[in-house]
One Martini backbone bead per residue (centre of mass of N, CA, C, O) as a GRO file, in nm:
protein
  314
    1UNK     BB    1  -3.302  -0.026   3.559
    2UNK     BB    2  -3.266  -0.109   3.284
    3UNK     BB    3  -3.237  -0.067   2.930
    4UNK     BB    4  -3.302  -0.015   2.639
    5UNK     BB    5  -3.294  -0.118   2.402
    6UNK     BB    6  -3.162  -0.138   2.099
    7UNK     BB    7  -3.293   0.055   1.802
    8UNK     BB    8  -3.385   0.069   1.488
    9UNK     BB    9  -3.535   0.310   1.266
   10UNK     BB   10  -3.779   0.371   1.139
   11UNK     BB   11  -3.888   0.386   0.846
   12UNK     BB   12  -3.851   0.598   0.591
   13UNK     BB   13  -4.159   0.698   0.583
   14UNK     BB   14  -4.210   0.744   0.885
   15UNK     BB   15  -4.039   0.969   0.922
   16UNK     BB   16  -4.102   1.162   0.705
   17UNK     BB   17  -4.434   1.127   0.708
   18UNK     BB   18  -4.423   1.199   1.069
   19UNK     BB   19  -4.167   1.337   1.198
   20UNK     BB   20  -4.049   1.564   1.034
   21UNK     BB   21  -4.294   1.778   1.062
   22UNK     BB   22  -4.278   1.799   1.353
   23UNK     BB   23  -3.994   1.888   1.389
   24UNK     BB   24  -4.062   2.110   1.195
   25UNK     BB   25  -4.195   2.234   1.436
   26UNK     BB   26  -4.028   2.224   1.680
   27UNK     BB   27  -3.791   2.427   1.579
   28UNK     BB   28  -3.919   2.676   1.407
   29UNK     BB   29  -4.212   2.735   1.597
   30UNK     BB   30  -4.137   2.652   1.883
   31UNK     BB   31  -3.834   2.642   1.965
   32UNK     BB   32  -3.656   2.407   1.988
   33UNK     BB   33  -3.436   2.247   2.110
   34UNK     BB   34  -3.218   1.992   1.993
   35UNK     BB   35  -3.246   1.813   2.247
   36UNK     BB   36  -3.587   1.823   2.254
   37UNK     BB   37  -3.608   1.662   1.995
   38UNK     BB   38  -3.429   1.434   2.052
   39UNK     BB   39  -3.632   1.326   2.269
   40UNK     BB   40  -3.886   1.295   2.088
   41UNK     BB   41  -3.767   1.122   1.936
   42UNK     BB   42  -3.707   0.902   2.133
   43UNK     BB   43  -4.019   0.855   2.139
   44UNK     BB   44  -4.137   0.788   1.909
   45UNK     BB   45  -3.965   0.530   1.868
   46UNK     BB   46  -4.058   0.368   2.083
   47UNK     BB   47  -4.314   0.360   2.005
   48UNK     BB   48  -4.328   0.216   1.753
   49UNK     BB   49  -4.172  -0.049   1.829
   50UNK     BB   50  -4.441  -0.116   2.042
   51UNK     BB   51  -4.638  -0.119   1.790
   52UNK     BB   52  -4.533  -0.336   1.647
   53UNK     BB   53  -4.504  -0.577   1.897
   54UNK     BB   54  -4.785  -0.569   1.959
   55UNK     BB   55  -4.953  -0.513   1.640
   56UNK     BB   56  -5.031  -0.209   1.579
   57UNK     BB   57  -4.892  -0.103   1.308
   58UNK     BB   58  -5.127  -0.163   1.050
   59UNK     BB   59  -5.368   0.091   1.167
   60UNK     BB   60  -5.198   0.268   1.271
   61UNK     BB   61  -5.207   0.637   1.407
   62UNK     BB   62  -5.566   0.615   1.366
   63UNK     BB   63  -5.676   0.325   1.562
   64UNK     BB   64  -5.595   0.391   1.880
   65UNK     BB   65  -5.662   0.316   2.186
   66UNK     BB   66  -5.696   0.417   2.548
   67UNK     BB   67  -5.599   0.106   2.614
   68UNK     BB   68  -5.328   0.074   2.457
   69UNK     BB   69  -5.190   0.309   2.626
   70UNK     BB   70  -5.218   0.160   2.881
   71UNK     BB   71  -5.009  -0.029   2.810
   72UNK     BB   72  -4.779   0.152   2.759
   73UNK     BB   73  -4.755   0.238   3.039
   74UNK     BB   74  -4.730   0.003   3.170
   75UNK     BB   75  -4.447  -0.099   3.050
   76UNK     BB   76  -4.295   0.171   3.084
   77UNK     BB   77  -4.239   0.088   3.397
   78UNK     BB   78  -4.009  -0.146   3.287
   79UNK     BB   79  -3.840   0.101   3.088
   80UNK     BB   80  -3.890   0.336   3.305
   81UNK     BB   81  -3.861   0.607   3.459
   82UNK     BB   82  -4.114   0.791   3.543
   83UNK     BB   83  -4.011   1.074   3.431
   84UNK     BB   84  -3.942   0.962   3.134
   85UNK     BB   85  -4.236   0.845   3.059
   86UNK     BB   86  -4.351   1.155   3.123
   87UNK     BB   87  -4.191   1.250   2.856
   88UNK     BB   88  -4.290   1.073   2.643
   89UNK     BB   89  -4.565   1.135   2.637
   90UNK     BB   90  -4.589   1.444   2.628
   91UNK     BB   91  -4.489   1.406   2.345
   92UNK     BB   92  -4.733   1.221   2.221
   93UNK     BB   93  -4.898   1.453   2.231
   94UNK     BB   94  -4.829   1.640   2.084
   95UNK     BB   95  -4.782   1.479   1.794
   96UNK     BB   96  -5.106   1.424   1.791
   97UNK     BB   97  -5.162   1.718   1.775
   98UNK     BB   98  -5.038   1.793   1.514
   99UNK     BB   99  -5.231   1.557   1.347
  100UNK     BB  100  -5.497   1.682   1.429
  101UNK     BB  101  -5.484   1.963   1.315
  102UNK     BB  102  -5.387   1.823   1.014
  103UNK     BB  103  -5.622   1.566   0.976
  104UNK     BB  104  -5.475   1.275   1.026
  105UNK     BB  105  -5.649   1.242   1.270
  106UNK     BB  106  -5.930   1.178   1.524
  107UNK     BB  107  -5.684   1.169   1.772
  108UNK     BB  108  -5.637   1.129   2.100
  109UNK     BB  109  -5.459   0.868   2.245
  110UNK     BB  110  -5.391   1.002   2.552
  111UNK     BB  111  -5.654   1.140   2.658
  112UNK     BB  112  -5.667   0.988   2.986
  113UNK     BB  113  -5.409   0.884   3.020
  114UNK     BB  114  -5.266   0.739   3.280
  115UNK     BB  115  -5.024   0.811   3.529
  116UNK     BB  116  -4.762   0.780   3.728
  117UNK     BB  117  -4.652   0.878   4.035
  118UNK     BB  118  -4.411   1.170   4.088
  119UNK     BB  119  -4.186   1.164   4.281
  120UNK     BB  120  -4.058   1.418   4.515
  121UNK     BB  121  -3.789   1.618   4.398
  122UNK     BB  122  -3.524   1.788   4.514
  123UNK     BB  123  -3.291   2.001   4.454
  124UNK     BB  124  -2.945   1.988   4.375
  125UNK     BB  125  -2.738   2.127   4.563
  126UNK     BB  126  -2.523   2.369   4.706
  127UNK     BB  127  -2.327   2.537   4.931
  128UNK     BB  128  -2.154   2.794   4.979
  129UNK     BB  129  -1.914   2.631   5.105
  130UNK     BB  130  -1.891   2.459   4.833
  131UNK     BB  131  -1.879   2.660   4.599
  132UNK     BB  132  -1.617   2.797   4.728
  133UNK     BB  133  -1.454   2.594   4.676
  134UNK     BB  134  -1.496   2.492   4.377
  135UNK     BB  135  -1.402   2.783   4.269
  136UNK     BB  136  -1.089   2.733   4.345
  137UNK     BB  137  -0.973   2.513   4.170
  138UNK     BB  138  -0.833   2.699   3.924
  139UNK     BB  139  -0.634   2.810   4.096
  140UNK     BB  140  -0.473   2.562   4.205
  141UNK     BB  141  -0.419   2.411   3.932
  142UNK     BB  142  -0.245   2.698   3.831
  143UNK     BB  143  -0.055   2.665   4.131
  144UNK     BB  144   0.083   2.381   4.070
  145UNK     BB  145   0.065   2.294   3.766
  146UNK     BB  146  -0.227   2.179   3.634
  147UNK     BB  147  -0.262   2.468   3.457
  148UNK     BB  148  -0.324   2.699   3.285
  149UNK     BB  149  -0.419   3.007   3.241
  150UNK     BB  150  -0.674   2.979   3.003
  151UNK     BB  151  -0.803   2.748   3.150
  152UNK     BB  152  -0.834   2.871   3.461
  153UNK     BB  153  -1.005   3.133   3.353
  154UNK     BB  154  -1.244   2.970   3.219
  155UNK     BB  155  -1.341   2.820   3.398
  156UNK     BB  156  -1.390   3.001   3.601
  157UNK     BB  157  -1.603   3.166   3.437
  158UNK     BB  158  -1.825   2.976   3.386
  159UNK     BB  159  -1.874   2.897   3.719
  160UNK     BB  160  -1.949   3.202   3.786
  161UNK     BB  161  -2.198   3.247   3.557
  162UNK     BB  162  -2.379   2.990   3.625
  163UNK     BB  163  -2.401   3.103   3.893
  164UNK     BB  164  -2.444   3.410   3.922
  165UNK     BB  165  -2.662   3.405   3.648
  166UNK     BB  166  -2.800   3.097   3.627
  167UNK     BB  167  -2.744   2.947   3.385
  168UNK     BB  168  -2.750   2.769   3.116
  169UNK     BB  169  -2.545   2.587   2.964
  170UNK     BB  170  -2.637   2.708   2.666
  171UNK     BB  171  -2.622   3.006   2.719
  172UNK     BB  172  -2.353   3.008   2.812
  173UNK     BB  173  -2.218   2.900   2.503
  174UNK     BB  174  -2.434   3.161   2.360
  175UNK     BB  175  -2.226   3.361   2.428
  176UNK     BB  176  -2.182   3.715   2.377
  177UNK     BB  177  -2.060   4.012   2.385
  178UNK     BB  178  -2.319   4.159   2.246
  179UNK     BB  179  -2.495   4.070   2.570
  180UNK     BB  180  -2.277   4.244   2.757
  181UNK     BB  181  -2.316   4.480   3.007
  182UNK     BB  182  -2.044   4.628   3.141
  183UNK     BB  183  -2.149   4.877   3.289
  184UNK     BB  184  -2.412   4.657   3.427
  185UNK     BB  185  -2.368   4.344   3.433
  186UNK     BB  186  -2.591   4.297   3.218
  187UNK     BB  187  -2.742   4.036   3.039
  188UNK     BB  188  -2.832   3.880   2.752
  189UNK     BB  189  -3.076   3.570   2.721
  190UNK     BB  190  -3.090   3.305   2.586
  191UNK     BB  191  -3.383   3.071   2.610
  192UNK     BB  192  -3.635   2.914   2.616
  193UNK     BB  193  -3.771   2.978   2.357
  194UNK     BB  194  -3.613   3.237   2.256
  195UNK     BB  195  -3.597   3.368   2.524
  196UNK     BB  196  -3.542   3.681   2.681
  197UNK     BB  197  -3.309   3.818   2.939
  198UNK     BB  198  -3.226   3.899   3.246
  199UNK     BB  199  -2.831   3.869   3.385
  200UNK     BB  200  -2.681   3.903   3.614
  201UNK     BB  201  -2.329   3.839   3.755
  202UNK     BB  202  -2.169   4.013   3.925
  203UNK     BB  203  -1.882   4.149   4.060
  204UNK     BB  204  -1.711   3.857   4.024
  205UNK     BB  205  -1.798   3.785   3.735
  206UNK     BB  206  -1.676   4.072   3.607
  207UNK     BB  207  -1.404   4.033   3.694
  208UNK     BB  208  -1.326   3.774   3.543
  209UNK     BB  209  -1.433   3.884   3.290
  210UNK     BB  210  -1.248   4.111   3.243
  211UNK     BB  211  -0.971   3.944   3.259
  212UNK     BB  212  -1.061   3.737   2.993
  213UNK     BB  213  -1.075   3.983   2.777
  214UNK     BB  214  -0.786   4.113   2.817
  215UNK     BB  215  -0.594   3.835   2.810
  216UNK     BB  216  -0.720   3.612   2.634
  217UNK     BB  217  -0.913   3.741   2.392
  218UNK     BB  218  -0.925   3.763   2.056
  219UNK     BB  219  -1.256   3.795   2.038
  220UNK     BB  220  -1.492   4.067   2.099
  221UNK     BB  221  -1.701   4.078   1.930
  222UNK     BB  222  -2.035   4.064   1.897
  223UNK     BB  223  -2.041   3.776   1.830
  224UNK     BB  224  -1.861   3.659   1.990
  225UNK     BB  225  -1.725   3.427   2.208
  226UNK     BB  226  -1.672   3.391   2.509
  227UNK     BB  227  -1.650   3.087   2.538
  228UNK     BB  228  -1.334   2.897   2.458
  229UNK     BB  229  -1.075   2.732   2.302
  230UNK     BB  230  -0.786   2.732   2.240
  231UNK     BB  231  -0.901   2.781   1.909
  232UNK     BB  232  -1.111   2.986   1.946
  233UNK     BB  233  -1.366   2.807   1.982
  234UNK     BB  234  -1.623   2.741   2.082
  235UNK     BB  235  -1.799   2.596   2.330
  236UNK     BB  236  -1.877   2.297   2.437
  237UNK     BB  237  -2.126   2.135   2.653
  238UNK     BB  238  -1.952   1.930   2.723
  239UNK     BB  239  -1.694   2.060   2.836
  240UNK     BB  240  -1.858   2.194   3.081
  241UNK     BB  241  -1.923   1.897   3.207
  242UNK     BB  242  -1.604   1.822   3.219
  243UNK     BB  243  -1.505   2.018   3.402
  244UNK     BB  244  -1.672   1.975   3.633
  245UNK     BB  245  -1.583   1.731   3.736
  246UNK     BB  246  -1.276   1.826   3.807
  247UNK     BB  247  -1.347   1.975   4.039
  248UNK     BB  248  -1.557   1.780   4.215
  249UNK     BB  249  -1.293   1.584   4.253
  250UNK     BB  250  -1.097   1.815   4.405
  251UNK     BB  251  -1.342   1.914   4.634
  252UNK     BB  252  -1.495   1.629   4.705
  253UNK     BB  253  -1.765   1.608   4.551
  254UNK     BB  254  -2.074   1.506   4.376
  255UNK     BB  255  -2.016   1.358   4.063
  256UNK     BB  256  -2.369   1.412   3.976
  257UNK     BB  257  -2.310   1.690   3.936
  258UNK     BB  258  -2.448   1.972   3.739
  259UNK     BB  259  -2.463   2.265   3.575
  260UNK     BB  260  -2.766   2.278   3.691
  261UNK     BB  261  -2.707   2.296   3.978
  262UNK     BB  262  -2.553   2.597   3.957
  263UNK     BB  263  -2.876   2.669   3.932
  264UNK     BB  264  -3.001   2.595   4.173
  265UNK     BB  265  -2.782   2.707   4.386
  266UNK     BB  266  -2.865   3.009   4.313
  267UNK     BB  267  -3.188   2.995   4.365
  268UNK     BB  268  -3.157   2.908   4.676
  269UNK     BB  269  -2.970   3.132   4.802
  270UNK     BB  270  -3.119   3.376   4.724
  271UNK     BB  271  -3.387   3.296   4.907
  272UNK     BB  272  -3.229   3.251   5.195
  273UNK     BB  273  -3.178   3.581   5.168
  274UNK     BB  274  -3.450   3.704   5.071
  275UNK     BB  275  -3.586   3.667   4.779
  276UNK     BB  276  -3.831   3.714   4.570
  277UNK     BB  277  -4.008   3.494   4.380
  278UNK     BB  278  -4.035   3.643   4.152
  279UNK     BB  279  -3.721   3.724   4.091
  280UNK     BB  280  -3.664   3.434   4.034
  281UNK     BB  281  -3.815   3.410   3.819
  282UNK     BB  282  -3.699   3.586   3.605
  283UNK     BB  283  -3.400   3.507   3.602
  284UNK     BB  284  -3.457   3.209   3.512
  285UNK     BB  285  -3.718   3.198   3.325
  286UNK     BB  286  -3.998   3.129   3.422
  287UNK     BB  287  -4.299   3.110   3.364
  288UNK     BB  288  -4.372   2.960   3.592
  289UNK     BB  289  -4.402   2.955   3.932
  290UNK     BB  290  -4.409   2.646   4.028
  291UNK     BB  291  -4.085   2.617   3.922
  292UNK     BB  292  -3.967   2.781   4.156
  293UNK     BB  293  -4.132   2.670   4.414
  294UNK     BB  294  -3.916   2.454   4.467
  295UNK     BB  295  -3.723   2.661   4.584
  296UNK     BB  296  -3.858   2.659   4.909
  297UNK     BB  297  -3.847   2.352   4.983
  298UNK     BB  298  -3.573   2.387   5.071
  299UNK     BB  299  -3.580   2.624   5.258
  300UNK     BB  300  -3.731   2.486   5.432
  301UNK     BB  301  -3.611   2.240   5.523
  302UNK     BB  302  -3.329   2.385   5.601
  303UNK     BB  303  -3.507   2.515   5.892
  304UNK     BB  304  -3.577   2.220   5.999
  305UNK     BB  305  -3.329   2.144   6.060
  306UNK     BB  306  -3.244   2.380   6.256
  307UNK     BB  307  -3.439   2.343   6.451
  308UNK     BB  308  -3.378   2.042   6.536
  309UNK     BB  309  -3.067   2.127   6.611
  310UNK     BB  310  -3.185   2.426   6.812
  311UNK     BB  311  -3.421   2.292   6.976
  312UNK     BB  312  -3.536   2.143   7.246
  313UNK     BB  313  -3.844   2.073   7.104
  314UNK     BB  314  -3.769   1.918   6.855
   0.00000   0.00000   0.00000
């Protein structure tokens, strides 16, 4: 499926007068992250320049019907995979809701537009023997002379603590030493809503966090960052984003697997290994049990391979 074209911002009017108070309700209120308000306005902006392009902007956003969203929507399927097509409505319902409830609009027209159904994509992780793998890499680097020290037990700690404690790549570059505690080994953890939770790091990942504290770390302060670059500033989510695919090709992994994936591999381990759904559930941070429960249909796939290769009768 192409990209959709590159378009200009819409006018200076519609941004300040529509999106800039939404943005500050989902930022300040909501407490939604930087990328996820990025994806809403990146929502918002093609809904423009569509009722643009359709005829429908003279009307404003007050006089939609929906019939023409049910248009949004058929159309969308050609410039959009179905995922995001529905986190873009998903945007659009939030918006209308916005400036319903501050009788800007009269309706939310998103309300009862059908969406075409997305199809079930179980996450993608690594196996043990792949993480095993994986995680050996700093250390190759650092012992054939293709990484210093300073990189090598960095990266090895990111991929750690990724794995370890599950954490989300933004969590993860948003650690602070007083976030951690060292004699029980478990972090707080600022996660998606500025929800804080506990996330063990596990002992493999305290003895490397441990030596990279003592021999690396120039500050330890409350406040500073864990991972940081040689100039000792905080450490950007792109950064961890590169280091990852450097080790994906040391190892010979596939080249699209993101730092997210080793927090699906920490949770499909975990259940694997007989851990409680809810427990994982809290690890993880999800609100809702239903999006734990997709690392359960991993589990049991990985059962039925199982089975299909050792019973006779399979």
């Amino acid at each position: 499926m192409s990209k959709p074209v590159s378009q200009p911002p819409p006018p200076e009017p519609v941004v300040t007068g529509w999106w800039v108070p939404f943005a500050d309700f989902l930022a300040k209120e909501r407490r939604y992250s930087a990328y996820t308000v990025r994806n809403y306005r990146r929502a918002f902006e093609d809904f423009y320049h569509w009722l643009h392009a359709a005829g429908l902007w003279a009307d404003g956003f007050d006089r939609l019907e929906t019939r023409d969203l049910r248009d949004f929507v058929i159309e969308g399927q050609h410039r959009f995979d179905r995922r995001t097509l529905h986190l873009h409505v998903s945007a659009l319902r939030a918006f209308f809701k916005f400036w319903l409830r501050r009788g800007r609009v009269k309706r939310n027209p998103f309300i009862g537009v059908p969406l075409p159904k997305l199809e079930k994509r179980l996450p993608k992780f690594l196996t043990e023997s792949q993480m095993k793998l994986l995680l050996t890499g700093p250390q190759c680097l650092l012992e054939n002379g293709s990484a210093d020290a300073f990189t090598a037990w960095r990266d090895r700690l990111a991929m750690e603590l990724l794995y370890g404690g599950g954490l989300r790549v933004s969590e993860l570059t948003g650690l602070n030493y007083g976030d951690i505690d060292f004699t029980s080994g478990v972090a707080r953890v600022l996660g998606k809503g500025k929800k804080t939770r506990l996330c063990p790091f596990g002992r493999v990942g305290m003895a490397v966090l441990d030596k990279w504290k003592r021999e690396f770390a120039r500050d330890t302060a409350h406040t500073a960052p864990v991972l940081v670059t040689p100039k000792h500033e905080r450490l950007p989510v792109r950064q961890v984003q590169l280091l990852l695919k450097r080790y994906l090709a040391l190892a010979d992994l596939p080249m699209d697997l993101t730092p997210h994936k080793l927090r699906h591999s920490y949770a499909t381990h975990l259940l694997n290994a007989g851990a409680d759904l809810r427990l994982v559930q809290e690890l993880l941070g999800h609100v809702n049990l239903n999006t734990t429960q997709v690392y359960t249909h991993v589990s049991v796939a990985r059962l039925r391979d199982i089975y299909a290769k050792a019973h006779p009768r399979a």
